[in-house]
N, C-alpha and C positions, 0 to 999 in steps of 0.2 A: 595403913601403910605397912606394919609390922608383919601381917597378917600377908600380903604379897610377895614383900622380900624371904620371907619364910617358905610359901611354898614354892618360888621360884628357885630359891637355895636347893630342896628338896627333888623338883624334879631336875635341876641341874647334875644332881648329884645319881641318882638313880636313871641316869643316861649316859652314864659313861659306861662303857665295856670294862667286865674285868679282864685284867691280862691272864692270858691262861698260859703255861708252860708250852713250848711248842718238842714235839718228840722228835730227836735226833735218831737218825737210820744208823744202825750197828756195821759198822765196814766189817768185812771178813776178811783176813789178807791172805788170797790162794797158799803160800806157800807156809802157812803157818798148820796147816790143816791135812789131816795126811790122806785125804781125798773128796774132793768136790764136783757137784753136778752143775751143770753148765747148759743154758741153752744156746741159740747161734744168736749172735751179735750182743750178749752178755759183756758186760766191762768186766775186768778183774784187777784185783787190786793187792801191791803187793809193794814193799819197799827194797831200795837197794843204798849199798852203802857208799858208793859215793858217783859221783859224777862222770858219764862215760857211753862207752859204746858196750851194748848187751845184745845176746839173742836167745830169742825164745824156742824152742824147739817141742814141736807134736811129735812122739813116737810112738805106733802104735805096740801097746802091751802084748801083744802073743807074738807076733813075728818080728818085734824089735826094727821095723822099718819108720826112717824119717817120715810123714807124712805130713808137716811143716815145717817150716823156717821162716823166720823174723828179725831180720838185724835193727834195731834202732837204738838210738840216741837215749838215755838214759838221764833222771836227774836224782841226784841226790834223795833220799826220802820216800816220800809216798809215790808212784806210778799207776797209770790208769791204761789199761790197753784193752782190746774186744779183741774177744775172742768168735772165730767166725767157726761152725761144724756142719753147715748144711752139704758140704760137698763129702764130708770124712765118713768114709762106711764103719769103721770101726767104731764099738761104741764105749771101749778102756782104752784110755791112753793115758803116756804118761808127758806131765808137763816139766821139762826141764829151764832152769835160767843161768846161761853163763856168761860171765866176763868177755872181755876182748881177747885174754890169754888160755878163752875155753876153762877157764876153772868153775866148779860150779855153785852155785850162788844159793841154790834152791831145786827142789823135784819135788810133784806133787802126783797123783795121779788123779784125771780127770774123765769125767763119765757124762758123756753125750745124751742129752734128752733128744 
């Protein structure tokens, strides 16, 4: 009976999974970097400091022309937006972030795959 409970302890025990550490993805946050490559429909990630209305602006780097705009709703902290490039010829741009009073938050410049 000894003999039973023994080796059912044993394969009880060599039937459990060990836990293995799971790897956390390293966020980059766009504005911290003083230039990033981007594919089209790419997230980026960036913080702002407080709760509000921000916009994002594409302008392209040689000729200094708008070639997006973005107004939205902003929160506190971390923000997650995609960045869209399939339609943008240019392939340096610079990514700018300002407030509601146009003051600016962040510029980064970003480079089109």
């Amino acid at each position: 009976m000894k003999k039973i409970i023994l080796i059912s302890l044993i394969l009880l025990v060599g039937c459990v999974k060990p836990e293995l550490p799971v790897p956390t993805a390293q966020i980059t946050y766009v504005f911290d970097v003083k230039e990033s490559k981007v594919t089209n429909g790419q997230d980026i990630y960036f913080k702002l400091p407080s709760t509000g209305v921000y916009t994002l602006t594409l302008i392209d780097k040689e000729s200094g022309q708008v070639v997006s705009r973005e107004r939205f709703a902003g929160q506190s902290g971390e923000n997650i937006k995609k960045i869209y490039t399939n339609s943008i010829q240019s392939q340096y741009l610079y990514l700018l972030l300002e407030d509601v009073t146009k003051k600016e938050i962040g510029k980064t410049t970003i480079i089109t795959k």
